[in-house]
C-alpha positions in Angstrom: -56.7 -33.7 30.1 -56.1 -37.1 30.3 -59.2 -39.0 31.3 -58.5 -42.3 33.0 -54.9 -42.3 33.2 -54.5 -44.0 36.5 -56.9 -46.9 36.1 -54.7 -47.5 32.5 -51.5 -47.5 34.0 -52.6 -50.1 36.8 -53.9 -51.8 34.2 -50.8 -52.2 32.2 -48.7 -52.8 35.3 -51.5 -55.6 36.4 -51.0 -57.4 32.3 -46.9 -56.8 31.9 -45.2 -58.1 35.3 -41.8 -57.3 33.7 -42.3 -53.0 34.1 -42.1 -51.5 37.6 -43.2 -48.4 37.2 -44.5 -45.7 34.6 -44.8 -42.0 35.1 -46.0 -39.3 33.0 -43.4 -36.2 33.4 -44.0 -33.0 31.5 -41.8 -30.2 32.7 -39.0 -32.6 34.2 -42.0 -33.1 37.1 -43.8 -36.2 37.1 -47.9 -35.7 36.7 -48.8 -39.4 37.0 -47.2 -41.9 38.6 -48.1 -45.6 39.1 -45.7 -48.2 40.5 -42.2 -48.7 42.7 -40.7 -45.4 41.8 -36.4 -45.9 41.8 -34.7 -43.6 44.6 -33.2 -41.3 41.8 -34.2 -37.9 40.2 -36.5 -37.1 37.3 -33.4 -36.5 35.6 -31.5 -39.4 35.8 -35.2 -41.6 35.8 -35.6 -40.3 32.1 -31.9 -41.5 30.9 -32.5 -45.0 32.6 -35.9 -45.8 31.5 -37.4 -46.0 27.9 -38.8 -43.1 27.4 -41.7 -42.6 24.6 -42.6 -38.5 23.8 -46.0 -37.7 23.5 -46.0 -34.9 20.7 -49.5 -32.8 19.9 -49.2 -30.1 16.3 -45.5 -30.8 16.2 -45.1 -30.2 19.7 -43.2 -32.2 22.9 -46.0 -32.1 25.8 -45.2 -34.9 27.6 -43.0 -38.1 28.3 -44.1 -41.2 28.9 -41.2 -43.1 31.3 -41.2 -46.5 31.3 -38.7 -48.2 34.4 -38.5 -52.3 33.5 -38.6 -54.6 36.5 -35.5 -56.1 37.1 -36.6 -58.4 39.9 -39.0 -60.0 37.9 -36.4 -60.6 34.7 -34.1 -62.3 37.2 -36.9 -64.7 38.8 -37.7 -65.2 35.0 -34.3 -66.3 34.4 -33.6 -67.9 37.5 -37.1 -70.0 36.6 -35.9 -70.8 33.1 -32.5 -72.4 34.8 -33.8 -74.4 37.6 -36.4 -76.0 35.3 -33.7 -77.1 32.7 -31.9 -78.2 36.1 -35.3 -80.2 36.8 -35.3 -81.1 33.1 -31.5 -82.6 33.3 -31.9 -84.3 36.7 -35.3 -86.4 35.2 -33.7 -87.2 32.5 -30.5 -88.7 34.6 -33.4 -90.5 37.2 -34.8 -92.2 33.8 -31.5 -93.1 32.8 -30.6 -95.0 35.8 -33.7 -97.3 35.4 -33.2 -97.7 32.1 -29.6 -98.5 32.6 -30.7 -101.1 35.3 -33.9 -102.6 32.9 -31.1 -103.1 30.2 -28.1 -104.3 32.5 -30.5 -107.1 34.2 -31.8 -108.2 30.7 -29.0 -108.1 29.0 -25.9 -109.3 31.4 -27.1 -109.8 34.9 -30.6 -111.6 34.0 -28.6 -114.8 31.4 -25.9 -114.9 33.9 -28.7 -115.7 36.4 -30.5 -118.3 33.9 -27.2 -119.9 32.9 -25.9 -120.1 36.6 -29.5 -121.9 37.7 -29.4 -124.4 34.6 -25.5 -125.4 35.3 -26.1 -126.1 38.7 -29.1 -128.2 38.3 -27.7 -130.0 35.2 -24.9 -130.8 37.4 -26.4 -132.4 40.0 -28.2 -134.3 37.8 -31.6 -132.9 37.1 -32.2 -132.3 33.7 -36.2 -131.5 33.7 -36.2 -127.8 33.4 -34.9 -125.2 30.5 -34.3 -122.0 29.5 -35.4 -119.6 27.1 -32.4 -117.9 25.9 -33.0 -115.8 22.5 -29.9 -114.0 22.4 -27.0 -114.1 20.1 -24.7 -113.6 23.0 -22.0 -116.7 24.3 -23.9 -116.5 27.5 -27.3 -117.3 25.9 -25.8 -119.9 23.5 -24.8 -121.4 25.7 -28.0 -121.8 28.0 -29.1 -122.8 24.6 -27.3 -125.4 24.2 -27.4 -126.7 27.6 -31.2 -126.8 27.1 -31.2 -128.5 24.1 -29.1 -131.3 25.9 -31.9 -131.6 28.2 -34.7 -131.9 25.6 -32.7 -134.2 24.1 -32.3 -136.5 27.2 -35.8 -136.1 27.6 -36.7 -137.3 24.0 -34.1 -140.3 24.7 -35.8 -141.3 28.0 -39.2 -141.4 26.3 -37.7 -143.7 23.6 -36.3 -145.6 26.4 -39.4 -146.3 28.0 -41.3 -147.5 25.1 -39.0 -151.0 24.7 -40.0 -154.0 26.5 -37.7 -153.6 29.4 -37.9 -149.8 29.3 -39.0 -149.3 33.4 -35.9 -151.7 34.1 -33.6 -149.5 31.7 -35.1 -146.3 33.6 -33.8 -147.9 37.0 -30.1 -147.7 36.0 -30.2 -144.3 36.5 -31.7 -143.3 39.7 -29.8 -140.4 40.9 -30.8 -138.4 37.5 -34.3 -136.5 36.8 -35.3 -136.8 33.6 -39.1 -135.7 33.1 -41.3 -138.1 30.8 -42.0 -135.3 28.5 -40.6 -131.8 27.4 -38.5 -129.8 30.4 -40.2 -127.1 31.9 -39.3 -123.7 30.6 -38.1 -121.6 34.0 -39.2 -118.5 34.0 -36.9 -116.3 36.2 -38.9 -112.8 38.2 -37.5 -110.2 39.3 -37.8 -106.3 40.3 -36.1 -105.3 37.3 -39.4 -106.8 35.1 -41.5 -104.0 36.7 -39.6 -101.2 37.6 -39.4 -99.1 35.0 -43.3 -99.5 33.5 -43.6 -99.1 37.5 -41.6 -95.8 37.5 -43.5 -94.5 34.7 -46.9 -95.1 36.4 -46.0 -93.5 39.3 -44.7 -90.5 37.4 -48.1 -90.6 35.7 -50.3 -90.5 38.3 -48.3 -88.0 40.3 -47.9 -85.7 37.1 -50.9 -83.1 38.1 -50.1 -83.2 41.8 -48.0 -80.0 42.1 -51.5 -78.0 40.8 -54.4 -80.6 41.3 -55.8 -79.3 44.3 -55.8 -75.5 42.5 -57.3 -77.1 39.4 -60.5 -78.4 41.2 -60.6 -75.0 43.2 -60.6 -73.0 40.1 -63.5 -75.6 38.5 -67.3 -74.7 38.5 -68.3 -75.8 41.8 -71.9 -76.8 42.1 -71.8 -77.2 45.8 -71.6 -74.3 47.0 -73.4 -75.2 50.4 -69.9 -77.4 51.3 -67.0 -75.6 53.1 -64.6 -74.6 50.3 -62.1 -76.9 51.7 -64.2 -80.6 51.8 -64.6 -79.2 48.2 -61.1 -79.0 47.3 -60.6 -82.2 48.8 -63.8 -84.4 47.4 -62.0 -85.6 44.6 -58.8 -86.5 46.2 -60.9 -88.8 48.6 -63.0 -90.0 45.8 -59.5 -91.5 44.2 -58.8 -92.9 47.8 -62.3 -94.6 48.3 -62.4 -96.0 44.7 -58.4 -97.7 45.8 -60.2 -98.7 49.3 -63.1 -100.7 47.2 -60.6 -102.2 44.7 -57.4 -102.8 46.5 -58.6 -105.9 48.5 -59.1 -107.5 45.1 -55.9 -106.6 43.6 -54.2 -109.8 45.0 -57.1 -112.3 44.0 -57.2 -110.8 40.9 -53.8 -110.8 40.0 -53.3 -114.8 41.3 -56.4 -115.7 39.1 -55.5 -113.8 36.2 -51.6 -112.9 36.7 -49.6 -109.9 37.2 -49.4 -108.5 33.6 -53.1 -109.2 32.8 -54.3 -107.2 36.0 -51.8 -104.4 35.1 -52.9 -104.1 31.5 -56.4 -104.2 32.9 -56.0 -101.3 34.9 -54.2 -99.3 32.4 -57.6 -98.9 30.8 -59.6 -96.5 33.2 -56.2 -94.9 34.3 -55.4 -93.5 30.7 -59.3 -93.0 29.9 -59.4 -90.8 33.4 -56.7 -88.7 32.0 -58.7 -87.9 29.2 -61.6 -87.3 30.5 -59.4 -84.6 32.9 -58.3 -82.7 29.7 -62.1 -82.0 29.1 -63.7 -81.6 32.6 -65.2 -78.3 33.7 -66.6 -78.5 36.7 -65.8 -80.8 40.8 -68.6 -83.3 40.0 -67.1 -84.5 36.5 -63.6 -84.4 38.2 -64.9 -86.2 41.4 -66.2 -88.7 38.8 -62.8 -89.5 36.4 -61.1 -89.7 39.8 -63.0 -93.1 41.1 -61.8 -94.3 37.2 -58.4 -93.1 38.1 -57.9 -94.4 41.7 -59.3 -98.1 40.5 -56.8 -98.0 37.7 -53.6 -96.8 39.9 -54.5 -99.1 42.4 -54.5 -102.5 40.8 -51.3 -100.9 38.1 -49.5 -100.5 41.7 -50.5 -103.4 44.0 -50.0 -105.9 40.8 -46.4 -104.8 40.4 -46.1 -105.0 44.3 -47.6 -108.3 44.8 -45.0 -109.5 41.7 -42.2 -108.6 43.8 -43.3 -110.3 46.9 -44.2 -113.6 44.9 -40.7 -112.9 43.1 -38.4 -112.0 46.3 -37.1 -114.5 48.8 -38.4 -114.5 52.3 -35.2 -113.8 53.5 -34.6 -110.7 50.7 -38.4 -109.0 50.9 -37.4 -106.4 52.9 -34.8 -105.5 50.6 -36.7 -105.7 47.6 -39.8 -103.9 48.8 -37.2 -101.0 49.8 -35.8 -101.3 46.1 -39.2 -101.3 45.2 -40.6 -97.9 46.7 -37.2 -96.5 45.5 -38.5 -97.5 42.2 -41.9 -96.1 42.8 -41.1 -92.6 44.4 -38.4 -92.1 41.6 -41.8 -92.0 39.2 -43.3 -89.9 41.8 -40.0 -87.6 42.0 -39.7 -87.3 38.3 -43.6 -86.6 37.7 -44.1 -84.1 39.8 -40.9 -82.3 39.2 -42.2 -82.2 35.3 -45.7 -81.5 35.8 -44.8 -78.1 37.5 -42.8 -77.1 34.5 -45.1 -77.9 32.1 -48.1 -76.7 33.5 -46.1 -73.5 33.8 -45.2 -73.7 29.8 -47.8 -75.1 28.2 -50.7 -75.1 31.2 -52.2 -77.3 33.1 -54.7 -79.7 31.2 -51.8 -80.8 28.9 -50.3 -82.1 31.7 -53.2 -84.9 31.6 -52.5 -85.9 28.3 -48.7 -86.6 29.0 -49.9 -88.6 31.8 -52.1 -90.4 29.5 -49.3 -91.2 27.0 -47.2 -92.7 29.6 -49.9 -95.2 30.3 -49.9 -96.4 27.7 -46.3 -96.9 27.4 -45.8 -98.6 30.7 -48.8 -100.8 29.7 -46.8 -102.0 26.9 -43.7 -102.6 28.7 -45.6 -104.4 30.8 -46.7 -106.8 28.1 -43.3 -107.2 27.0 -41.7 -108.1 30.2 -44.1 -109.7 32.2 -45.8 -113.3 31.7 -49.3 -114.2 31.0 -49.6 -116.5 34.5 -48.3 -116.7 38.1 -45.9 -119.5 38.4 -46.4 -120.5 41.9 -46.2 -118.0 44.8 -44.6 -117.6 48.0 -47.5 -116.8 50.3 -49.8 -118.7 51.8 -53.0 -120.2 49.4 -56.0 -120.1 51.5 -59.3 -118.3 50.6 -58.4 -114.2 50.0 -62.1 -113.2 51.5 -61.8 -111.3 54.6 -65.5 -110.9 56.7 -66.0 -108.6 59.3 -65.1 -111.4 62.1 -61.7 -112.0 60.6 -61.3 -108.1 60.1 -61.8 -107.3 64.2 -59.3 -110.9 64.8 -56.7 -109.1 62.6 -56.7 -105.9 64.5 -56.9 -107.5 67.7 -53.9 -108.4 68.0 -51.8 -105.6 69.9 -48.5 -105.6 68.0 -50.6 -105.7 64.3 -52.9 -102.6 66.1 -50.1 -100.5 67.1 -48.2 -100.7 63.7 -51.1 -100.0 61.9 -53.1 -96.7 64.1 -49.3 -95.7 64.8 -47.3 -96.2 62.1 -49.2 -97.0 58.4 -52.3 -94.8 59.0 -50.1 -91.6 60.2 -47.9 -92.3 57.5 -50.1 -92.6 54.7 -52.2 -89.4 56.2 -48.7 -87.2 55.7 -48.2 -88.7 52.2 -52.2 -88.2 50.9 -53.0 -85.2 53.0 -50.2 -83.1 53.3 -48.0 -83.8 49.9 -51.3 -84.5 47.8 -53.7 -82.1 49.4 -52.4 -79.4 51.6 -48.7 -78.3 50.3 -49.7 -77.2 46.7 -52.5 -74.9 48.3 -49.8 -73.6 51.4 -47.5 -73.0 48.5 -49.9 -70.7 46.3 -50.5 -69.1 49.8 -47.2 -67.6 49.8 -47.2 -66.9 46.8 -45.2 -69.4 44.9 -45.7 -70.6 41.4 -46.7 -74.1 40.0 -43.3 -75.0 39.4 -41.7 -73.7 42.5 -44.3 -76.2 43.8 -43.2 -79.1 41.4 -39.5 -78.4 42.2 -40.8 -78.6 46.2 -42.6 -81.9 45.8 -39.4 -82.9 44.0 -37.4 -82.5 47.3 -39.9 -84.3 48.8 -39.9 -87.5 46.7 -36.1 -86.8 46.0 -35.9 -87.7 50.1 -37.7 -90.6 49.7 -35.9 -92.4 47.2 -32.7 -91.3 49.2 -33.6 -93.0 52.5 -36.0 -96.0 50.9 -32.7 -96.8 48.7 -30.9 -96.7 51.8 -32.6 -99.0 54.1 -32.9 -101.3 51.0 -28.8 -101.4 51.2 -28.5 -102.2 54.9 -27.3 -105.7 55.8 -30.4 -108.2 56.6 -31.0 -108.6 60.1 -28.4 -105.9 61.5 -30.3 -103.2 61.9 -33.6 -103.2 63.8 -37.1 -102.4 61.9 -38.3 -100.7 65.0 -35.8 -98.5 65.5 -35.5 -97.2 61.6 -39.9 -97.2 61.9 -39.3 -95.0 65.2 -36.7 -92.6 63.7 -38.5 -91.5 60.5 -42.0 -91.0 62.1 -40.5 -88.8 64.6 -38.1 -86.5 62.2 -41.1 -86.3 59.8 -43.3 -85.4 62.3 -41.1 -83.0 64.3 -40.4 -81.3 60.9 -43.6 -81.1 59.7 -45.1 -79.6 63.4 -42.1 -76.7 62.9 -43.8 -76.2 59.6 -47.1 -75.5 61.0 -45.8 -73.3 64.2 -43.9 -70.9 61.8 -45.2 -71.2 57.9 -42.9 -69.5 55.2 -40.9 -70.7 52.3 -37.7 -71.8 54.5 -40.2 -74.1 57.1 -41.7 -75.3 54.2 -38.5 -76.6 52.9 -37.2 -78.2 55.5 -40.7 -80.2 56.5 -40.4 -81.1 52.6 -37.3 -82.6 53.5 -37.7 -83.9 57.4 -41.4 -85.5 55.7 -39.6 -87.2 52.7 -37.1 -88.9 54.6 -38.9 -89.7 57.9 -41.3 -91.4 55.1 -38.8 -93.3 52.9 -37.4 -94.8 56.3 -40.6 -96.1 57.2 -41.8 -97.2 54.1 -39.3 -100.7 53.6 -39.7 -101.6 57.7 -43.4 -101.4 57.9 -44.4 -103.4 54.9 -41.7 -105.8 55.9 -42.8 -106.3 59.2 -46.7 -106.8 58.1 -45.3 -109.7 56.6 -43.3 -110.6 58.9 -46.5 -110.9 61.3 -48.7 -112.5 58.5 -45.8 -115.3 58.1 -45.7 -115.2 62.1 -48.4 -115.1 64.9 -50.6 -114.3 62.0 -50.4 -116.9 60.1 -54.1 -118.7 61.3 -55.7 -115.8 59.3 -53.9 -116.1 56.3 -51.8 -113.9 54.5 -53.7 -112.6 51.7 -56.3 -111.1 54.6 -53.6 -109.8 56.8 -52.5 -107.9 53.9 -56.2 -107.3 52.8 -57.0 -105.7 55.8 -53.7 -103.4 56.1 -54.5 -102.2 52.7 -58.5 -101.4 53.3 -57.4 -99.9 56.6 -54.7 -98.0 55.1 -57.0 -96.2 52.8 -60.2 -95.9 54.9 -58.5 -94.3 57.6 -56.4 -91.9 54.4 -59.9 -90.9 53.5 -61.3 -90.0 56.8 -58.0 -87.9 57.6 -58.1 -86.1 54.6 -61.9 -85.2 55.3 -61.2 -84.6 58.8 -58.2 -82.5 58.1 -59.8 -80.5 55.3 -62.3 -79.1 57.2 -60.0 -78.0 59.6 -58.0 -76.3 57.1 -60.8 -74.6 55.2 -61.9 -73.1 59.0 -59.0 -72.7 60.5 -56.4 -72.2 57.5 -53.8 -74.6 56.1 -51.1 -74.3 58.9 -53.5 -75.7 61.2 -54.4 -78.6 59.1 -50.3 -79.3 58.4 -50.4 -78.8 62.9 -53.1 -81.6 63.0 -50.9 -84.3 60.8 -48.1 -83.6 62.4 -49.5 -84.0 65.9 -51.5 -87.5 64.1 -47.8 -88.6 63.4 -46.0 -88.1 67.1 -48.9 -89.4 68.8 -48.9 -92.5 66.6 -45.1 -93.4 66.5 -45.2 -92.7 70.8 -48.2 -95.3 70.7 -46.4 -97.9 68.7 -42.8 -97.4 70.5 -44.7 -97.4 74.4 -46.2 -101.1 73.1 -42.9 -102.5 71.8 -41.2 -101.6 74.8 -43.6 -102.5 77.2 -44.1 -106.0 75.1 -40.9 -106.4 74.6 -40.2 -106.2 78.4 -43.1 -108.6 79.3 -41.6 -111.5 76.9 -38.4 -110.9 78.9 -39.7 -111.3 82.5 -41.9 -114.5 81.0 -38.5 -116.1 79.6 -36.7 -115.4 82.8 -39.5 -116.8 85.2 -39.6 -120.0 82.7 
């Protein structure tokens, strides 16, 4: 007599994840039955399960058995511990950089100052200070010794204002003493970027574990497009909008410094976020993500072009490691959080924590960073690249072969596959946001392992080549195993094979860009050289990501993550075949010389 029992019970098992099953037993014989039945009897079924009568004039017709899912409590539970886990380990990653913000401004940064000043003082030259605001004996001291040279300046002016002041000035010729006021040093260093750097990155990583999912759920209003060019239109709107503005991220940032190009950009990023809490549909999200790549672009290539001005020549390789350590440790922390609290509190909250941080590494920014550029340790020639200089830059073989086999295959696997493709293989099999977050955190956690690790090696010891060679192969081999045999396991390791093969070649190939603008590059002028490398870089991202989305929407996600990882291999054997076969020439020139 009961009409529409079935489609009720599916119904209730579709809403309430945590029951298995539910039976309707009259008779100690089951009528009705919907879900995993346990392997026991009716018997013992009604003693485990919760079991709810169903009485009709005072009378027992029916029991209604309800069996709980005990799989699902202990995914539940399991979900609830590794996100605290994610929770703790974040909270530990931000720790460190604060720990290294304070212990470089507070111990490490006056010792520096005070070290310079003695040393110059020393020797004599007493026409530069310090600004030293601190109430520690290290800063009164840098204090004082600056006072000493305002005061020998303030002497030497008086000096030369008598008659014989230019013969009293003679006396003295091995001391520098300016005619006015010292000037105030201003001492750079990674430490004034890396955490408002760190919290960028973590910003604009934030939505990446369900980004891809969020514009595939949106009203789509181009339905004629295959549903995977869709997915990825926004995605290579961001990358176009950072090809248009990262060539004038450098200029920029020389004319109007550092901090005023990063404050800038801090603008359309945060506004983008906003408008991403309140978009419905592709087009409006297509649109905030132009805002949003303009804004991560100059935020990112201001704080990178602040530690090559800031770093030795002899200690940029280093640095830039330290650097992308600095940066992936904001993409490792963002995307591990943004899977857990899409999960909790859903997904377009996520854009307004992403917003907040901003605006908080915008103010750090102001803090730490000065107005101007103080000098700079690249060359000053005119930053704009034509077309003629463009096809002169890549026509040089060794520039060529890093860039087709190492940067563009490289920057494909970071845009395509982390960005684009893993998110959507993830909710493929099956997996939730934040199993997606915590895989994207092995991903970034790899990075900042091996990028921290090259940045440690001893300069000079260990060749670029070989470290470029090594991580293109093991993230390409990984990622190919990925694609051959796709399940949670593969999916793992090419997380982990990707992250580190990346994080290896990240330090040596920016290094070695330089190294060639400095070098046989050094007629076109750095600023182009490093133009070009970054116009290239995210043209050819763009294309790829087009390229490999319509392979993917066609022929399915493991055949797009087959096509990257085949981009990769064929790349790093391009680049490896030139060095060596370069490398041999220059030998049998030298030896017939």
């Amino acid at each position: 007599m009961m009409v529409g029992g079935r489609d009720f019970f599916t119904s209730l098992l579709r809403d309430f994840p945590e029951i298995s099953y539910f039976a309707l037993i009259t008779n100690n014989r089951p009528i009705l039955e919907m879900g995993d039945r346990p392997p026991t009897t009716t018997s013992v079924m009604l003693q485990a399960g919760t079991v709810v009568p169903i009485v009709v004039d005072n009378k027992l017709v029916a029991n209604v058995v309800v069996i709980k899912n005990a799989g699902y409590l202990s995914r539940e539970f399991r979900d609830l511990i590794l996100d605290l886990l994610v929770v703790t380990l974040v909270t530990i990653l931000l720790a460190v950089e604060l720990v290294s913000v304070m212990t470089n401004h507070w111990l490490t940064g006056p010792l520096t100052r005070l070290d310079y000043i003695l040393k110059h003082q020393a020797a004599g030259d007493f026409s530069h200070r310090i600004m030293a605001s601190g109430i520690s004996a290290v800063d009164r001291l840098g204090h004082a010794l600056s006072l000493r040279a305002e005061r020998l300046a303030v002497m030497m002016a008086a000096v030369r204002r008598l008659p014989d002041g230019d013969r009293a000035v003679q006396l003295a010729p091995d001391f520098i003493i300016p005619a006015g006021r010292p000037v105030i040093m201003r001492f750079c260093s990674l430490s004034d970027v890396r955490l408002p750097l760190f919290l960028i990155a973590a910003a604009d990583s934030f939505p990446l574990s369900f980004f891809s999912l969020y514009v595939r759920d949106a009203d789509n209003p181009l339905t004629w497009l295959n549903p995977g060019i869709v997915i990825s239109l926004p995605l290579a709107a961001y990358l176009i909008a950072i090809v248009v503005g990262s060539p004038y991220a450098r200029p920029l940032s020389k004319r109007f410094g550092h901090r005023n190009l990063f404050l800038f950009a801090s603008i359309p990023a945060a506004l983008s976020n906003f408008g991403f809490f309140i978009s419905t549909n592709v087009l409006e999200i297509i649109f905030l993500c132009v805002f949003s790549g303009i804004g991560y672009a100059f935020a990112s290539l201001s704080c990178q072009d602040y530690v090559i001005d800031a770093a030795p020549k002899e200690q940029r390789a280093q640095a830039l490691g330290l650097f992308h350590v600095a940066m992936f440790g904001g993409f490792y922390a963002g995307t591990a959080l943004g899977g857990v609290v899409a999960d909790r509190l859903g997904e377009r909250s996520v854009f307004l924590v992403c917003a907040a941080l901003i605006l908080i590494s915008a103010a750090m920014i102001f803090r730490m960073l000065p107005g101007s550029n103080h000098g700079s340790t690249l060359a000053e020639k005119d930053s704009r690249t034509n077309l003629r200089q463009l096809l002169e830059t890549m026509a040089d073989g060794q520039f060529a072969t890093l860039l087709f086999g190492i940067i563009l295959p490289q920057t494909i696997l970071d845009q395509v596959f982390i960005s684009y493709l893993l998110s959507l293989q993830m909710n493929a099999l099956g997996a939730s946001t934040a199993d997606t977050g915590r895989l994207m955190m092995i991903y970034f956690l790899m990075v900042i392992l091996s990028g921290s690790l090259y940045g440690r090696l001893p300069a000079g010891k260990i060749s670029a080549v070989g470290i470029t060679v090594a991580g293109a192969l093991l993230g390409g081999v990984t990622l190919l195993a990925a694609a051959a045999v796709t399940n949670g396991w593969t999916m793992i390791v090419a997380a982990i094979g990707t992250g580190l093969g990346y994080g290896l070649v990240s330090g040596p190939k920016t290094a070695t860009v330089m190294e060639l603008a400095e070098g046989r590059l050094t007629h076109i002028g750095s600023e182009r050289v490093l133009g070009t490398v970054r116009v290239m870089d995210r043209i050819g991202s763009v294309v790829g990501l087009i390229a490999i989305a319509a392979v993917a929407g066609s022929f399915g996600y493991s055949a797009g993550m087959g096509f990257i990882a085949i981009l990769v291999l064929a790349g790093v054997g391009a680049y490896f075949i030139y060095y060596v076969a370069s490398h041999s020439l220059s030998i049998i020139g030298r030896r017939k010389a």
